[in-house]
N, C-alpha and C positions, 0 to 999 in steps of 0.2 A: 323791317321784318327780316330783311337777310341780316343783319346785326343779332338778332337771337337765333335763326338755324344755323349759323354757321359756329358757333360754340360747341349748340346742342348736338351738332353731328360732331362735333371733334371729341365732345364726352361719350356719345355712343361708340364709335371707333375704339378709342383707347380701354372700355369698357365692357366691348363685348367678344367674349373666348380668348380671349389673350391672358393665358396666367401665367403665374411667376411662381415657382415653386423655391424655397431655398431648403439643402438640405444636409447635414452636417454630417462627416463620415470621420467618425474613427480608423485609426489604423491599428491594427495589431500584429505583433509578429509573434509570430511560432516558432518553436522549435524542437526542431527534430533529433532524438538521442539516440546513439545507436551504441548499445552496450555489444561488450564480449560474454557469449552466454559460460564463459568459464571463469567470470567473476559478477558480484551483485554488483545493479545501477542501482543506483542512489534513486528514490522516490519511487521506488517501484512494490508491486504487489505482487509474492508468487504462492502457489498452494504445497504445502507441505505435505504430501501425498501419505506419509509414517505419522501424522498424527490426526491425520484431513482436519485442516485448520489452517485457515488463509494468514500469512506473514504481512509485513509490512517492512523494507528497508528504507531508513530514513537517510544511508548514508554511512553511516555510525552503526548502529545497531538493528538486529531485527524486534519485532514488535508484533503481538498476536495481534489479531484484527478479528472481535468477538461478535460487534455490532450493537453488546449492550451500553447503556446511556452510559456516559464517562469514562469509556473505553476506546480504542481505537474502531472506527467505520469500517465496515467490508469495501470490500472493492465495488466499486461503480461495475454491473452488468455489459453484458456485449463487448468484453473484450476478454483477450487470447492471454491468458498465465498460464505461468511455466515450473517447473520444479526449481526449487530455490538451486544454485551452481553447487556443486564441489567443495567439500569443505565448511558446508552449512552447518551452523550449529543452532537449535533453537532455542529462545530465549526464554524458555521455562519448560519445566518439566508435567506442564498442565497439559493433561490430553482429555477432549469434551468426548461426552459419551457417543460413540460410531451413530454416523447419521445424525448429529445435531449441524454441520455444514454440509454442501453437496459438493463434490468437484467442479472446476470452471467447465462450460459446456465442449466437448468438443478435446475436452482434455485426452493426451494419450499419457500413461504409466512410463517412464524412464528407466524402471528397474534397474536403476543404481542399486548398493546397496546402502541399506539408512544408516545416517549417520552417526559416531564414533561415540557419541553418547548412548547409543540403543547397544547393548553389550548382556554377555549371561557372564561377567568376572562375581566373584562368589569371596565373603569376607575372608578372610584368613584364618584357621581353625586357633581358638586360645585368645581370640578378640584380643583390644589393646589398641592403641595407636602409636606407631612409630617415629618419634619426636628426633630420630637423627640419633638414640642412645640407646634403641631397643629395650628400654624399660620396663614397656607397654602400661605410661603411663596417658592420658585422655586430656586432649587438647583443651584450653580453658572454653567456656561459654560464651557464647557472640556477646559483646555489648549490650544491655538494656535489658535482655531475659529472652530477645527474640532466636528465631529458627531460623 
């Protein structure tokens, strides 16, 4: 008889509350960027306060950021943008009708003043375009018929 309780306690033993979890951990690393707010960081999102219409710098260029399908995304909510730096130029002369984006929350105005593309320069009275021969002869047509 002791030849079968002495197994059956060693299965109960090894079998009762004793658990084994295993569990696999990822590591990720982060990192943290810290730009000069008097030049653009690459991957960043800022509000264009002269057109209110969020940007997008990839690096290279700015990018409107519309939110409609096959368009560039808005920015992800709950975080803090800034007025694009000094020197900003936007990357189309498209401005959505006032109040189609809201400011990021919490936004303060920077009253700079907007950039070197917003101008009141007025054509030159006698039209014409100045090719270098003052002819005021008109530059040929973009390629293909477009604008």
């Amino acid at each position: 008889m002791l030849r079968f309780l002495l197994p059956l306690a060693a299965l109960l033993v090894v079998t009762s509350g004793c658990v084994v979890r295993t569990t696999r951990t990822v590591r990720t690393n982060a990192a943290v960027v810290v730009c000069d707010p008097a030049y653009p960081c690459s991957g960043s999102y800022y509000w264009d306060e002269w057109r209110e219409v969020y940007v997008y710098y990839d690096g290279y260029r700015y990018i409107d950021c519309t939110g409609r399908p096959g368009e560039w995304p808005l920015p992800p909510a709950g975080v803090v943008y800034y007025a694009p730096p000094a020197g900003y130029v936007p990357p189309s002369s498209w401005i959505p009708p006032r109040g189609t984006y809201l400011p990021p929350v919490g936004y303060v105005r920077h009253n700079r003043a907007p950039p070197s593309w917003v101008h009141d320069a007025r054509p030159v009275p006698g039209g014409g375009y100045n090719n270098g021969y003052n002819n005021g002869s008109y530059p040929p047509p973009p390629p293909g018929g477009s604008t």
